[in-house]
C-alpha positions in Angstrom: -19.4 19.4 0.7 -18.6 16.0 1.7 -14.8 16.1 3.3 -14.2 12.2 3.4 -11.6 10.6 1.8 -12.4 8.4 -1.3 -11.1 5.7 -0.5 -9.1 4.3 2.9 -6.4 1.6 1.8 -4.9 1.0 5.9 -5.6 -2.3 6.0 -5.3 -2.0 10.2 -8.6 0.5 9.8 -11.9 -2.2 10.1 -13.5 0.0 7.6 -10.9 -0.6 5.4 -11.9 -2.5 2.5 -8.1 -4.0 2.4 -9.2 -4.9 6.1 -12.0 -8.2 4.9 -9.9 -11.0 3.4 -11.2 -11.7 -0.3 -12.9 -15.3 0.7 -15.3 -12.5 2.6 -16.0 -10.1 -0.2 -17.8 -10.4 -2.9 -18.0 -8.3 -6.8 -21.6 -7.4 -7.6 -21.8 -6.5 -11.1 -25.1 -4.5 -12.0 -27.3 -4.7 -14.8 -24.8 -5.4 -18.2 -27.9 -5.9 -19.7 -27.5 -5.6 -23.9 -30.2 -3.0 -23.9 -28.4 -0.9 -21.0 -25.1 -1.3 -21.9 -26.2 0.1 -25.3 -27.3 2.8 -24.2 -23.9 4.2 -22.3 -21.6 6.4 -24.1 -19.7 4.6 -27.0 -22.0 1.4 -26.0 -20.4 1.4 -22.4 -17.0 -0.1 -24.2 -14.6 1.6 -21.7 -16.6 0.4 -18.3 -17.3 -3.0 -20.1 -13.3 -3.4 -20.1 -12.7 -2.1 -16.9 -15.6 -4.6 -15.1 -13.9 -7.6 -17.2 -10.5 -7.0 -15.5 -11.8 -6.5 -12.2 -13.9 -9.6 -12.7 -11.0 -12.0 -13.8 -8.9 -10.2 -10.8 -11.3 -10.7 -8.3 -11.7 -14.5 -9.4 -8.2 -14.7 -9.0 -8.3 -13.7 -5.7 -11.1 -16.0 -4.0 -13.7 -13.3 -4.3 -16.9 -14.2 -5.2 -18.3 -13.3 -8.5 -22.5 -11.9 -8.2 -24.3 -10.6 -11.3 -27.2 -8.8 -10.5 -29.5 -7.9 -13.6 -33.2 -6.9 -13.9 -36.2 -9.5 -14.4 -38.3 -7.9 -16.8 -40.7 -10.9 -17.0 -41.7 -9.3 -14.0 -44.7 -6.9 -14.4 -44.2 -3.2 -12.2 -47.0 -2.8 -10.1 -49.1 0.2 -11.4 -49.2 2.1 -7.8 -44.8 2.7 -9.0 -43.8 6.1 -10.9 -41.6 4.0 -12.9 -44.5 1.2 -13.6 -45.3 2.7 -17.3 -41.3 3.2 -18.1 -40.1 -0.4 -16.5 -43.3 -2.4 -18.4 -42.4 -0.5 -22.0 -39.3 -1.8 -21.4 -40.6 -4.9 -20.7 -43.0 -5.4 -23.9 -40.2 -4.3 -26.5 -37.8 -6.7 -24.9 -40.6 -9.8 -25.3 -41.5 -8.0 -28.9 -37.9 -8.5 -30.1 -38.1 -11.6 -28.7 -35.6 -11.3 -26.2 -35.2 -13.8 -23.3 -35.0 -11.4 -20.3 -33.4 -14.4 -18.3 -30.6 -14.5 -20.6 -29.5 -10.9 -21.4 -28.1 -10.4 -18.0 -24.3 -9.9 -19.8 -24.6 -9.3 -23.3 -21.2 -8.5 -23.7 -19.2 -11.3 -24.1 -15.9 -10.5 -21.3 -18.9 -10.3 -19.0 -20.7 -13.6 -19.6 -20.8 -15.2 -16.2 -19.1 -18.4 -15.9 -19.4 -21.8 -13.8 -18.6 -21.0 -10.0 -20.4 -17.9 -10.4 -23.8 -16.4 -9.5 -26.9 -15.0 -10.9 -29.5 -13.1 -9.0 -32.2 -11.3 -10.3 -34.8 -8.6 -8.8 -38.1 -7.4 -10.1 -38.1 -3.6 -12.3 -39.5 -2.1 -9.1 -36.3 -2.8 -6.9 -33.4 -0.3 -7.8 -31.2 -1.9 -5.0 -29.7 -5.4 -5.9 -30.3 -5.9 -2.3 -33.6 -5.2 -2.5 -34.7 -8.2 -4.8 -37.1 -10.9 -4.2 -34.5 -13.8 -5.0 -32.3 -13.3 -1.5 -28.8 -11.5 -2.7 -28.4 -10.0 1.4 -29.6 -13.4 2.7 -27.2 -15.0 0.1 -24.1 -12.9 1.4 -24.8 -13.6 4.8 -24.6 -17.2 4.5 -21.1 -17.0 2.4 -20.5 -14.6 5.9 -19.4 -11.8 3.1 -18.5 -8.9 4.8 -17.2 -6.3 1.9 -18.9 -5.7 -1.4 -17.2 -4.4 -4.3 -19.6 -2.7 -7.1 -19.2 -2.6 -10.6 -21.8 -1.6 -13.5 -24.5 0.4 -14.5 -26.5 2.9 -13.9 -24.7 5.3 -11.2 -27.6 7.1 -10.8 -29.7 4.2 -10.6 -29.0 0.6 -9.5 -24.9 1.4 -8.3 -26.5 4.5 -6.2 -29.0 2.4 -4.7 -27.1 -0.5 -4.3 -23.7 1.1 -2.5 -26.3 2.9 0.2 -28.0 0.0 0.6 -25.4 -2.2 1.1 -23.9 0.6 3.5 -26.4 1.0 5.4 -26.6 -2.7 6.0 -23.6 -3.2 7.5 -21.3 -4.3 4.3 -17.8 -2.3 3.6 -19.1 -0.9 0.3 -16.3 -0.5 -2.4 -17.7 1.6 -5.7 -15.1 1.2 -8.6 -15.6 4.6 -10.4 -13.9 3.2 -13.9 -15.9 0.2 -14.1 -19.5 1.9 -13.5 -21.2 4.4 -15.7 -24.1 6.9 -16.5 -25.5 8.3 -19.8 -24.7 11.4 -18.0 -20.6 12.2 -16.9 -21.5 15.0 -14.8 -24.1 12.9 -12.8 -21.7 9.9 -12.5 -19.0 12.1 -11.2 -21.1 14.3 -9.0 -22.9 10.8 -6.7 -18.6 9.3 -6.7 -17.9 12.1 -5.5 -20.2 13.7 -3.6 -22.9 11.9 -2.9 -21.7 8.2 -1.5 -18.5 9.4 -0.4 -19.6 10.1 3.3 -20.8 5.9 3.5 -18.3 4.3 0.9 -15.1 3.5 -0.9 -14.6 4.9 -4.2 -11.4 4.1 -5.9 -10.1 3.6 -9.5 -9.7 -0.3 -10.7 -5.7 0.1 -11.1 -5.5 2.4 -7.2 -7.7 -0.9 -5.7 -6.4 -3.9 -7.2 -2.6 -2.4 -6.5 -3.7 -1.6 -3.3 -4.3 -5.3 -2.5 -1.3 -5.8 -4.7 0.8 -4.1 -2.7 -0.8 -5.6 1.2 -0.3 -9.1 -0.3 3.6 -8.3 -0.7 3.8 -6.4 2.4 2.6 -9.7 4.2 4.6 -12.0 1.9 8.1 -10.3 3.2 7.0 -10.2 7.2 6.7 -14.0 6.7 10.1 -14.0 5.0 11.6 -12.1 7.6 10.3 -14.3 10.6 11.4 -17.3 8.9 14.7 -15.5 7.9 14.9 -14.7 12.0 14.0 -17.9 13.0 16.3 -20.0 11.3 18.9 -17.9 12.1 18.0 -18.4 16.1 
């Protein structure tokens, strides 16, 4: 069993997620596709919610705001295991006449937004890393250091994604409430067991208080050095 702690909120430890100011992190949000999403438990409502929060505090903060979604125009080269499943998906989303491009954030508190970014990868990449369209170069050249994930699948493109990002060199933040699995067990099982050992995994409310809270504590040191030096 994995022994590390979920999540480590010293902002003093370079690990730290609290430890990257938010101009150097960035929220990846994974695959709110309509066809996923629909797929979740109750239609994903609950994670939906959670991601939309985190996205409009995030904003709020400086971070920068990624979606990262499947392009399904693509075609999955036969020689992958998940070829058949990826290009089915594929032909019933042209057959319904769905615009691939433009189902990235069905729902609506997850539409992205002017100031934000889109990248997309091919069916045969599970890491949003791992696409043809440059998301690593991408962060590198906004010099992001700490990524935060949000989305869907745990098993699949979050899993991918957080050890990818790890092993890369990012701080990798998973936000359990605001990423999902058709199965519980599974999601709880990777949080927990699984990524622990290479990443953060914290609650929406535990990080963005966190941050909350760091913000204040800095807020009263400057008060209290300008308090100090006016009385000198």
């Amino acid at each position: 069993m994995n022994n590390a702690p979920a999540i480590i909120l010293d902002a003093t430890d370079p690990c730290s997620p609290l430890a990257v100011p938010p101009a150097r992190t960035a929220l990846l949000l994974l695959d709110f596709h309509s066809f996923i999403v629909g797929s979740q438990p109750d239609a994903g409502s609950a994670v939906v919610a959670r991601a939309a929060e985190l996205r409009s505090w995030a904003r709020a903060m400086g971070m920068l705001i990624v979606h990262c979604g499947i392009d399904f125009r693509a075609v999955t080269p036969a020689s992958r295991k998940m070829a058949k499943r990826a290009n089915g998906v594929h032909q019933k989303m042209m057959e319904g006449g769905v615009d691939a491009q433009k189902s990235i954030a069905a729902p609506e508190s997850l539409a992205p937004t002017p100031g934000e970014y889109l990248f997309y990868r091919p069916p045969s990449k599970v890491s949003a890393l791992r696409g043809s369209y440059g998301l690593e170069a991408f962060l590198d050249s906004h010099n992001v250091m700490s990524v935060v994930l949000a989305g869907f699948s745990t098993s699949m493109c979050v899993l991918n994604t957080a050890k990818d990002a790890a092993d890369a060199g990012f701080v990798v933040t998973v936000i359990r409430d605001a990423t999902g699995d058709k199965d519980a067990g599974v999601h709880d099982m990777i949080l927990s067991k699984v990524v622990v050992g290479q990443v953060h995994v914290s609650t929406r409310a535990e990080y963005t208080a966190a941050w909350e809270a760091k913000d204040k504590d800095e807020d009263d040191v400057v008060s209290q050095l300008a308090t100090a030096k006016i009385v000198d």
